[in-house]
Backbone as ProteinMPNN parsed JSONL, in Angstrom:
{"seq_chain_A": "XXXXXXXXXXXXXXXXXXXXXXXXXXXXXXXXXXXXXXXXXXXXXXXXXXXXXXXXXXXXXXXXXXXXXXXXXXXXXXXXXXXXXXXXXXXXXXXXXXXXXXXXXXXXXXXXXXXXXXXXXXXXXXXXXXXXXXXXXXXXXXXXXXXXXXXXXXXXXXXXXXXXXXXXX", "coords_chain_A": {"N_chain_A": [[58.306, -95.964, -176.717], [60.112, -95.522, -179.591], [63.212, -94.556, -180.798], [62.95, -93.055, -182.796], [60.61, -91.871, -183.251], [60.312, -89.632, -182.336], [61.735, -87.901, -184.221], [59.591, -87.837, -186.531], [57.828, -85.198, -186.371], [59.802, -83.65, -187.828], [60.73, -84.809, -190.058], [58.285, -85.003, -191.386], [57.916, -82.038, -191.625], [60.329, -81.59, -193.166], [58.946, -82.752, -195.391], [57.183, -81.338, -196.035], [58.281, -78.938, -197.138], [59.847, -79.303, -198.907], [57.907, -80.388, -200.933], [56.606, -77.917, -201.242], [58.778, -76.481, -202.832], [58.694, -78.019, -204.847], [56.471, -78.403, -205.915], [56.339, -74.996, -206.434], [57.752, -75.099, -208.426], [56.794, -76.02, -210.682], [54.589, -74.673, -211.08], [55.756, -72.22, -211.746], [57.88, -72.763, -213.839], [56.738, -73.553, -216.049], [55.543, -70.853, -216.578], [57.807, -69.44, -217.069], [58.752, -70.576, -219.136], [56.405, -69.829, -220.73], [57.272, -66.968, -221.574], [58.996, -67.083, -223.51], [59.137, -65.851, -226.223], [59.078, -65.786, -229.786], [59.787, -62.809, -230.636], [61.825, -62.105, -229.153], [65.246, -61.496, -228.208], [67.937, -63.175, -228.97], [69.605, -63.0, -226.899], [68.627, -62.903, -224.913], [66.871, -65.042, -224.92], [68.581, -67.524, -224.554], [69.31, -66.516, -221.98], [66.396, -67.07, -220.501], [66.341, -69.942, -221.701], [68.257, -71.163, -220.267], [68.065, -70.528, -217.368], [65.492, -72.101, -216.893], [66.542, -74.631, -217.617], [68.241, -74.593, -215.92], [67.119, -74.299, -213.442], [65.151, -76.509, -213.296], [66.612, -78.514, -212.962], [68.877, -78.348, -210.853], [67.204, -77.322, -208.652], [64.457, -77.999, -208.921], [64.237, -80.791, -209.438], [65.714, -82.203, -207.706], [63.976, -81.778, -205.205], [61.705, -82.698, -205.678], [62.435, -85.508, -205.423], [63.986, -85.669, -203.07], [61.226, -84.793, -201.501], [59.49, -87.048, -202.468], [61.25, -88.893, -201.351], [60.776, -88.593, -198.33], [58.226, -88.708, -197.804], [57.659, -91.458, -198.549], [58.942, -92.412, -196.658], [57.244, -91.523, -194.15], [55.199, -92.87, -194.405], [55.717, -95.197, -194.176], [57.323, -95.283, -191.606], [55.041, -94.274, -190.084], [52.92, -96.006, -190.475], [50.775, -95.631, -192.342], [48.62, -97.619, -194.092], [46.436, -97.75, -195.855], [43.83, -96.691, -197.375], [42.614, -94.083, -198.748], [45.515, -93.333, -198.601], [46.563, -94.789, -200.385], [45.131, -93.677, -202.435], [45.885, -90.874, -202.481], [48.411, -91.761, -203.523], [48.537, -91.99, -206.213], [47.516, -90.056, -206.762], [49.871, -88.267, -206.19], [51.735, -89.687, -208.615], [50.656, -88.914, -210.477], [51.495, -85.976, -209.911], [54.318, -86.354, -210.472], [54.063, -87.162, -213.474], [53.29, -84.575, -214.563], [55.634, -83.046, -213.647], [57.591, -84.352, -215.418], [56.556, -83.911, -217.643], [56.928, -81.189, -217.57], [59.792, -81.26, -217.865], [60.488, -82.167, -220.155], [59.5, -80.508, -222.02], [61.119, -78.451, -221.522], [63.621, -79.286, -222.408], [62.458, -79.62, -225.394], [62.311, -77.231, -226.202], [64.758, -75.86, -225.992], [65.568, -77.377, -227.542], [64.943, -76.74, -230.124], [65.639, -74.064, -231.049], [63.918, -71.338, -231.799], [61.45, -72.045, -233.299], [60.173, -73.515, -232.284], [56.842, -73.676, -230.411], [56.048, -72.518, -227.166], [54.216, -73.564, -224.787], [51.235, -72.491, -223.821], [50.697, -71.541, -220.17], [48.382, -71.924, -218.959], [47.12, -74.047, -218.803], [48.903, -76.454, -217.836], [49.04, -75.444, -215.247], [46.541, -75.703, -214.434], [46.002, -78.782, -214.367], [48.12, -79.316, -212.65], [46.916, -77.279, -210.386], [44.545, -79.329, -209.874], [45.697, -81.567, -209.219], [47.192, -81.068, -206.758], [45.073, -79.534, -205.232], [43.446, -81.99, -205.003], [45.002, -83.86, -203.374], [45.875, -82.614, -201.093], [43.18, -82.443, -200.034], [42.887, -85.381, -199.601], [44.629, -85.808, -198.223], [43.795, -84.168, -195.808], [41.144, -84.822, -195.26], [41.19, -87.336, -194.57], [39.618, -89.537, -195.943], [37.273, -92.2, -195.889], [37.894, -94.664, -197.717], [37.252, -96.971, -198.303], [37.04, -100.465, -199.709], [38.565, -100.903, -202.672], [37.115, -102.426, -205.538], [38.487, -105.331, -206.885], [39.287, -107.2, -209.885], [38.511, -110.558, -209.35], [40.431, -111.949, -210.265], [42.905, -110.939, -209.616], [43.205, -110.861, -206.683], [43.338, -113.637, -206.228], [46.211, -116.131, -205.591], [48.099, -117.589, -208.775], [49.139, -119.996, -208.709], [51.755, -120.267, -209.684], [55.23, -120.514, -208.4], [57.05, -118.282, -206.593], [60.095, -116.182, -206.874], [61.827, -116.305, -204.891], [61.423, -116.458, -200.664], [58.321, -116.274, -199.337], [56.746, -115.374, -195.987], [54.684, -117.448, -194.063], [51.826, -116.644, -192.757]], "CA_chain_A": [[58.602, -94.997, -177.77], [61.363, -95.418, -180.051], [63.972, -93.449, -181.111], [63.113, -92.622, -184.348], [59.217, -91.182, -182.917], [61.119, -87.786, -182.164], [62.062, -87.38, -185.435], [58.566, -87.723, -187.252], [57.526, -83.927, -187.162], [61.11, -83.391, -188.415], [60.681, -85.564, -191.679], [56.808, -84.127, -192.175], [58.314, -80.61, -191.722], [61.111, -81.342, -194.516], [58.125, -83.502, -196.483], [56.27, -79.94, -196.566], [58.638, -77.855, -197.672], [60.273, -80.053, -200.42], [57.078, -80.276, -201.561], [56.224, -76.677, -201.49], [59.546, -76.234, -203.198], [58.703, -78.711, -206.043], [54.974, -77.701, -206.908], [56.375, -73.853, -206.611], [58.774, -74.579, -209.378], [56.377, -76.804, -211.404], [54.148, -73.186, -211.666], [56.928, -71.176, -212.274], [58.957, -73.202, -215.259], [55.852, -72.943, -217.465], [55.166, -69.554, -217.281], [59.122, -68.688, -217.533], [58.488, -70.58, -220.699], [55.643, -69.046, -221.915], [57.942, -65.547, -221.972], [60.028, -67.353, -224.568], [58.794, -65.072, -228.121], [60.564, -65.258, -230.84], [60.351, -61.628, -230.805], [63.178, -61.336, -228.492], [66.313, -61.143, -228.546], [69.054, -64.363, -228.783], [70.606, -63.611, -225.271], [67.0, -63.17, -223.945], [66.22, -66.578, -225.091], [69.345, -68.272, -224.256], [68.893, -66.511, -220.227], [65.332, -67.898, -220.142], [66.339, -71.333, -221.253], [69.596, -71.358, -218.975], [67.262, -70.565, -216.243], [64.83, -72.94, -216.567], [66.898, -75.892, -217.314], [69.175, -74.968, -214.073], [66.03, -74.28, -212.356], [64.172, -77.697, -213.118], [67.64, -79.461, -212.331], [69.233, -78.362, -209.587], [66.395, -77.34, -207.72], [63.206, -78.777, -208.845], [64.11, -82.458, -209.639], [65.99, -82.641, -206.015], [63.215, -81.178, -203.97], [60.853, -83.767, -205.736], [63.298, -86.775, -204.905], [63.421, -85.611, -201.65], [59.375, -85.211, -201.012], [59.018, -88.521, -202.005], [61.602, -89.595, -200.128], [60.902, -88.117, -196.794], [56.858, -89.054, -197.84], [57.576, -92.583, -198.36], [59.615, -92.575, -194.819], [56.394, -90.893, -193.551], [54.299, -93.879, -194.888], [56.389, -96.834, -193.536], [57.48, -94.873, -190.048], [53.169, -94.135, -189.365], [52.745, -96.986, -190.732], [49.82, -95.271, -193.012], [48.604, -98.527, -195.353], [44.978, -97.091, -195.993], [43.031, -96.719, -198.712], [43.232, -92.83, -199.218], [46.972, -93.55, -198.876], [47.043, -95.138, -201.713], [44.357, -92.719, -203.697], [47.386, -89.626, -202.558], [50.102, -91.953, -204.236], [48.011, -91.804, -207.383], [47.491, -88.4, -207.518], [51.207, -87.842, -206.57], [52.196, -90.533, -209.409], [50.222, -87.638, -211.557], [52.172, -84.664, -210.002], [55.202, -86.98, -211.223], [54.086, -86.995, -214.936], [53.937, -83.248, -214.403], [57.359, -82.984, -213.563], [58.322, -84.897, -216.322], [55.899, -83.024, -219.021], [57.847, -79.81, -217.802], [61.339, -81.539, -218.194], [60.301, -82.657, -221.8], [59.104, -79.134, -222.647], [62.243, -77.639, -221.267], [64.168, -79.676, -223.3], [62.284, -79.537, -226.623], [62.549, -75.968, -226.608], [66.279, -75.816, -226.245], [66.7, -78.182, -229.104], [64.77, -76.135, -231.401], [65.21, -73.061, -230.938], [63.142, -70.501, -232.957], [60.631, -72.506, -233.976], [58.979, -73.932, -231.055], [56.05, -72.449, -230.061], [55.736, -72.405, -225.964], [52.941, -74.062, -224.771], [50.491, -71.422, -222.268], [51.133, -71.865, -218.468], [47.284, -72.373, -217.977], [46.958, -75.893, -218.911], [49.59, -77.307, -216.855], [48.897, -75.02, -213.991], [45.296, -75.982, -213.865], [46.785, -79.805, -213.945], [49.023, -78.634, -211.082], [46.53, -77.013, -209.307], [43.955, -80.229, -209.706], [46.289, -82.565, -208.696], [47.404, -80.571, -205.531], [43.767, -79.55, -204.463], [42.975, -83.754, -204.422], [46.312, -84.577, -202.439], [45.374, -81.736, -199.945], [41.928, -83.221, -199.448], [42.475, -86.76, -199.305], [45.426, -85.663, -196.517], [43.481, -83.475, -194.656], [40.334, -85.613, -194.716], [41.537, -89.048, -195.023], [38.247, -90.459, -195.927], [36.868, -93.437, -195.383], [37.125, -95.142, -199.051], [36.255, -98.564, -198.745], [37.638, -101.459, -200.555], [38.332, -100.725, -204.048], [36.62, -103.163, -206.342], [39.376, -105.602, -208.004], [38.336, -108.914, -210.094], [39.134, -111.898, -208.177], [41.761, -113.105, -210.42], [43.821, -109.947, -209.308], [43.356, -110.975, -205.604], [44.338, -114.926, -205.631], [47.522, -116.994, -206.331], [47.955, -117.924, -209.713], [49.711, -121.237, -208.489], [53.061, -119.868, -209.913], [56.065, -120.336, -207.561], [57.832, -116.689, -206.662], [61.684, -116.314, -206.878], [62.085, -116.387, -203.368], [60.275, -117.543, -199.897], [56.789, -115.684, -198.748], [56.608, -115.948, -195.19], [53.692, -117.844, -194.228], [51.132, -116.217, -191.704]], "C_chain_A": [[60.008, -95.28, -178.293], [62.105, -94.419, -180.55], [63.892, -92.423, -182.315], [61.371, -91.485, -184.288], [59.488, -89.813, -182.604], [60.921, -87.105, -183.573], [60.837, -87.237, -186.48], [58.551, -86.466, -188.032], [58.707, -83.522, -187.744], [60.801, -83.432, -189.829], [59.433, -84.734, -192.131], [57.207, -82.985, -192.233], [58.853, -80.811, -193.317], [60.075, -81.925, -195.484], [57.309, -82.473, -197.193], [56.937, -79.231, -197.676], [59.448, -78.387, -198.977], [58.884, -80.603, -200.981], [56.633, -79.227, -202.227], [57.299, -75.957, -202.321], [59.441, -76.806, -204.639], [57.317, -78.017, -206.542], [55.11, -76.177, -207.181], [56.859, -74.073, -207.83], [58.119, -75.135, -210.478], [55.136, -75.552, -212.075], [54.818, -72.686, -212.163], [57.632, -71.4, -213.475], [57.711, -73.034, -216.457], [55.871, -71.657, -217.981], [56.545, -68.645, -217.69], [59.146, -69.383, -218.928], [57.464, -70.04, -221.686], [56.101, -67.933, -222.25], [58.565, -65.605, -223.379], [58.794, -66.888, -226.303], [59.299, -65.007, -228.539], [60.603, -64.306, -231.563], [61.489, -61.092, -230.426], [64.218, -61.98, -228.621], [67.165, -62.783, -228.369], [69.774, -64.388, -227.351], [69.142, -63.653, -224.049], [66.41, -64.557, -223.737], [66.684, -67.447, -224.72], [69.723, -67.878, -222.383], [67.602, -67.572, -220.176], [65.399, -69.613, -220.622], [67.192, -71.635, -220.501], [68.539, -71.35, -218.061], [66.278, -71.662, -215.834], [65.257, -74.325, -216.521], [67.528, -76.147, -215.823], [67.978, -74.991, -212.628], [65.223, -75.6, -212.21], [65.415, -79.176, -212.779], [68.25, -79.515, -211.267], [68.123, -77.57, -208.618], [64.954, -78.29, -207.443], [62.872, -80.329, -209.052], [64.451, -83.165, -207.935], [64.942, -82.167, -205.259], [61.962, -82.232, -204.972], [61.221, -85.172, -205.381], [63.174, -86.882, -203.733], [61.92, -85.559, -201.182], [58.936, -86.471, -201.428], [59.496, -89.047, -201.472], [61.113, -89.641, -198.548], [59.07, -88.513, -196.961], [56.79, -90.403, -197.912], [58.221, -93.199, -196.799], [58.497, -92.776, -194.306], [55.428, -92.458, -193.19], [54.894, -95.142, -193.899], [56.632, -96.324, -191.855], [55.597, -94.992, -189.38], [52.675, -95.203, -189.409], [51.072, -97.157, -191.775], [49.273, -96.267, -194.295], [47.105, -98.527, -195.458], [44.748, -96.359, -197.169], [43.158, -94.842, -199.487], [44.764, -92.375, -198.937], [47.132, -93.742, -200.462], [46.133, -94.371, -203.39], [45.557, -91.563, -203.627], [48.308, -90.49, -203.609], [49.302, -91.93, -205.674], [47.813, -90.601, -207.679], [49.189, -87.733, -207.445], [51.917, -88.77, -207.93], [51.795, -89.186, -211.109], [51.123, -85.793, -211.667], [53.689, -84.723, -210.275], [55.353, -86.967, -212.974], [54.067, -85.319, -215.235], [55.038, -82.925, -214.717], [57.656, -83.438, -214.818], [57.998, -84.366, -217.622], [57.099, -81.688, -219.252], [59.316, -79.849, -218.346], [61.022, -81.979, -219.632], [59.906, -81.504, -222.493], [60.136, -78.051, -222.576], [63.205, -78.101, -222.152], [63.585, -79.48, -224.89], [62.203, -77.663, -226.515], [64.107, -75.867, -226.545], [66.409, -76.167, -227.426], [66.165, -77.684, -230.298], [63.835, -75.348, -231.127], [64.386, -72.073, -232.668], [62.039, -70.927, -233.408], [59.6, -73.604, -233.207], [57.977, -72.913, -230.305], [55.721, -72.846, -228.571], [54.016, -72.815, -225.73], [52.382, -72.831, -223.409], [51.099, -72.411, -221.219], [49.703, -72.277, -217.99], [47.118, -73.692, -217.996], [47.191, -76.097, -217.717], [49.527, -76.736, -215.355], [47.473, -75.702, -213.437], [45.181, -77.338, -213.893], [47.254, -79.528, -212.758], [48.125, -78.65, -210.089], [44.871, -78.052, -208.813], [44.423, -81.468, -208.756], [46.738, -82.264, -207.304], [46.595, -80.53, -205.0], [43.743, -81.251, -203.98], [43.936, -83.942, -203.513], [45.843, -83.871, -201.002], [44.146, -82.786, -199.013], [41.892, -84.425, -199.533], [43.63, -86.628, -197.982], [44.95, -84.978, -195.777], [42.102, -84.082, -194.314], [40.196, -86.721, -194.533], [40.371, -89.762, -194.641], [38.199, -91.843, -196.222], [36.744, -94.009, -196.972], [36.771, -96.222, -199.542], [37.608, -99.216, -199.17], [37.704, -101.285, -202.145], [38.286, -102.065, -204.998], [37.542, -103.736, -207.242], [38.599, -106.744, -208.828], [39.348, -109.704, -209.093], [40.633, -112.201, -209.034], [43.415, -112.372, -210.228], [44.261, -110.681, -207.812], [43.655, -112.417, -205.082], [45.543, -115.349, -206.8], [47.306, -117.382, -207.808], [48.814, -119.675, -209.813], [50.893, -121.208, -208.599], [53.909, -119.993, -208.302], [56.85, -118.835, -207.349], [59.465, -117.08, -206.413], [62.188, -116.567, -205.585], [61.049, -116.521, -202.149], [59.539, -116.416, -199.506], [57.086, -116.761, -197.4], [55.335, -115.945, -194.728], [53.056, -116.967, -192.669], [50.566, -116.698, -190.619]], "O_chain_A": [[60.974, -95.277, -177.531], [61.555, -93.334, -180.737], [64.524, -91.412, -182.624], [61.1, -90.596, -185.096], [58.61, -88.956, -182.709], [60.229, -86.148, -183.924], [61.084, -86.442, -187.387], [58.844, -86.23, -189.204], [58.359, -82.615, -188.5], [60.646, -82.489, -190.606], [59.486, -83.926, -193.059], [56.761, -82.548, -193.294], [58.272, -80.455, -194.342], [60.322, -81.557, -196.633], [56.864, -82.499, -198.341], [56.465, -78.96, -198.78], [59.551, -77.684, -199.983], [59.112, -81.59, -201.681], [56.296, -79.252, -203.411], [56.981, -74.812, -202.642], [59.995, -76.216, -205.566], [57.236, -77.202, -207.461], [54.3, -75.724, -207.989], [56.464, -73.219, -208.623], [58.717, -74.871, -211.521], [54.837, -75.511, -213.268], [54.595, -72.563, -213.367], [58.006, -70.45, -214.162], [57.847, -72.465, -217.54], [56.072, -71.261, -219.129], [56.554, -67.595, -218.332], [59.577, -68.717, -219.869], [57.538, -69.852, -222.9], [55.57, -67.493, -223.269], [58.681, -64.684, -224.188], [58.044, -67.529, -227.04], [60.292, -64.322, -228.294], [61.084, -64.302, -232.697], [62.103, -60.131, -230.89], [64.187, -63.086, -229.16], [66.761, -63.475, -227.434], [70.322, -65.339, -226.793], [68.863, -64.165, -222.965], [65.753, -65.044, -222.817], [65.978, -68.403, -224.4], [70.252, -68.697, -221.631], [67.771, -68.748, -219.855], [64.689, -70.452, -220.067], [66.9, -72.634, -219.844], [68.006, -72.457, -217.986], [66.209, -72.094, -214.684], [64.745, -75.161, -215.776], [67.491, -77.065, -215.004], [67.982, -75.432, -211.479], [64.655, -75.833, -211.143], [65.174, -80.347, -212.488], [68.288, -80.561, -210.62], [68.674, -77.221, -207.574], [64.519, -78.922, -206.48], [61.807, -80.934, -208.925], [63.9, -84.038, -207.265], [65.379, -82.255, -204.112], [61.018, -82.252, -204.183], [60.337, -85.966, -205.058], [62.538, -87.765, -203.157], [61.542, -86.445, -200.415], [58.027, -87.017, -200.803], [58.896, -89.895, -200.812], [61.124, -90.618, -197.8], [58.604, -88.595, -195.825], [55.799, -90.836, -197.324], [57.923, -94.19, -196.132], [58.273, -93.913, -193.891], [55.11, -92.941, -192.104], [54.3, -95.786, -193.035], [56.125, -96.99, -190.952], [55.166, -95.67, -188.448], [51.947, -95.564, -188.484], [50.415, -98.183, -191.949], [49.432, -95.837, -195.437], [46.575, -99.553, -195.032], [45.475, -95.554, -197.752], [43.713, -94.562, -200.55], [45.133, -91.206, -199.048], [47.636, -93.074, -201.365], [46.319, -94.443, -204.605], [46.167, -91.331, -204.67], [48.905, -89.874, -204.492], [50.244, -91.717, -206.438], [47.934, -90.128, -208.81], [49.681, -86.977, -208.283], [52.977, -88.213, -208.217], [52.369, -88.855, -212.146], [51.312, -84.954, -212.548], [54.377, -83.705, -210.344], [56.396, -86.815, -213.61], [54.81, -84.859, -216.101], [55.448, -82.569, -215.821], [58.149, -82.505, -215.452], [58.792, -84.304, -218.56], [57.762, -81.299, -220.214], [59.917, -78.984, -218.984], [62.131, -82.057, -220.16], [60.005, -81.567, -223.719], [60.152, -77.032, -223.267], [63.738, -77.194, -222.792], [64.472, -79.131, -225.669], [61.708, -77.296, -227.581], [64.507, -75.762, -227.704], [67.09, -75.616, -228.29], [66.644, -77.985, -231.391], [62.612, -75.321, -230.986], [64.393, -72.196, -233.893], [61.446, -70.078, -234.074], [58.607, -74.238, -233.565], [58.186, -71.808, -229.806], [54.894, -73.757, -228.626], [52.999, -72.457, -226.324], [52.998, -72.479, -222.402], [51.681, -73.494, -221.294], [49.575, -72.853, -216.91], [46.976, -74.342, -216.96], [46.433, -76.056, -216.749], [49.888, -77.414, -214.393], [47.314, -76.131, -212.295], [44.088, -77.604, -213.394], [46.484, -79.565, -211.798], [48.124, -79.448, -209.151], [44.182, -77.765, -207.833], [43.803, -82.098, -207.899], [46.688, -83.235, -206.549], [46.617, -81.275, -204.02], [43.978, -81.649, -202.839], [43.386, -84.351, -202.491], [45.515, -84.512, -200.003], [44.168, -83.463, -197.985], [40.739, -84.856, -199.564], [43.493, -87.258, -196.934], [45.584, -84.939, -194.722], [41.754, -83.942, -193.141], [39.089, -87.212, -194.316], [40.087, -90.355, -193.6], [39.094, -92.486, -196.77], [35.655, -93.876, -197.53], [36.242, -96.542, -200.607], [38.763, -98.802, -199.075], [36.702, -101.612, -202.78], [39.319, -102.705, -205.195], [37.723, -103.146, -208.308], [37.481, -107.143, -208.501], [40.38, -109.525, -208.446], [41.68, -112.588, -208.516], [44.533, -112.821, -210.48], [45.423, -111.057, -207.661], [44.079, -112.627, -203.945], [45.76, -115.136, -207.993], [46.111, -117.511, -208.076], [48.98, -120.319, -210.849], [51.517, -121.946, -207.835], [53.37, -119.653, -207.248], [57.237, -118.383, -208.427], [59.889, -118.096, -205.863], [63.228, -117.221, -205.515], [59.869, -116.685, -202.457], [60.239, -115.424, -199.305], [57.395, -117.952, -197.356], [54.669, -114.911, -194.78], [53.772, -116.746, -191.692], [49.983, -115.943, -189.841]]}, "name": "protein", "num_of_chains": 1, "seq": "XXXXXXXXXXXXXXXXXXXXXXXXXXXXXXXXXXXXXXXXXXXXXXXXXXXXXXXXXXXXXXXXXXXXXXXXXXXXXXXXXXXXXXXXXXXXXXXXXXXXXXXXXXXXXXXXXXXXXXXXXXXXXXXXXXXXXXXXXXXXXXXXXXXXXXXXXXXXXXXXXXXXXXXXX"}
């Protein structure tokens, strides 16, 4: 046992909860934008975008940095290189464009104000809560998914030399 086998449930602990910290806030910034009406008031509008930008920056961009960090640890420490491994990093690669929809929606409402119309919270929640359900169930059943079907000319050499040396097997 090495030294670092202690520390596992450690990292999966923090891998949880900076997760559960990022998909909370990835619900939450929509629907604090769908409040934004431009019935109300100028300091109403300028709290709810203060809030959400400080909220999708200093909390929700670091607590997604970190869950992939401490999830790619996870991966290389277990040594997890299996096929519904790599179906999770595709659905997290999706709860990534997420993130980034919300940070592009947080921003285009700032920059023009009054006249942006807030997009609903159901969409992107029911995104959200697609992309979470699959991650769940390919980590809690890590099924058996085979070989995924490439063409061949994916899977040999192309004769090309690489920048540096491949060590031989």
């Amino acid at each position: 046992m090495s030294w670092i086998e202690p520390l596992i449930p450690h990292i999966k602990t923090a891998h949880v909860g900076f997760l559960a910290i990022w998909v909370a806030g990835l619900v939450a910034l929509p629907r604090m934008l769908a409040r934004h009406d431009p019935a109300i008031g100028q300091s109403d509008f300028t709290r709810i975008r203060h809030a959400t930008h400080y909220g999708y920056v200093w909390a929700i961009t670091p607590a997604a940095v970190l869950a992939i960090a401490s999830g790619t640890t996870l991966i290389f420490l277990r040594e997890v290189f299996t096929g519904w491994m790599f179906a999770k990093l595709v659905l997290v690669g999706g709860l990534v464009a997420i993130h980034a929809w919300v940070g592009h929606t947080i921003v285009k409402v700032a920059e023009t104000e009054g006249t942006h119309e807030p997009p609903g919270p159901l969409l992107p929640t029911l995104a959200l809560v697609a992309v979470v359900v699959g991650i769940l169930t390919l980590v809690l059943a890590k099924p058996e998914l085979g070989e995924v079907a490439l063409p061949g000319w994916l899977l040999e050499p192309r004769g090309g030399q690489l920048p540096f040396d491949v060590p031989r097997r």
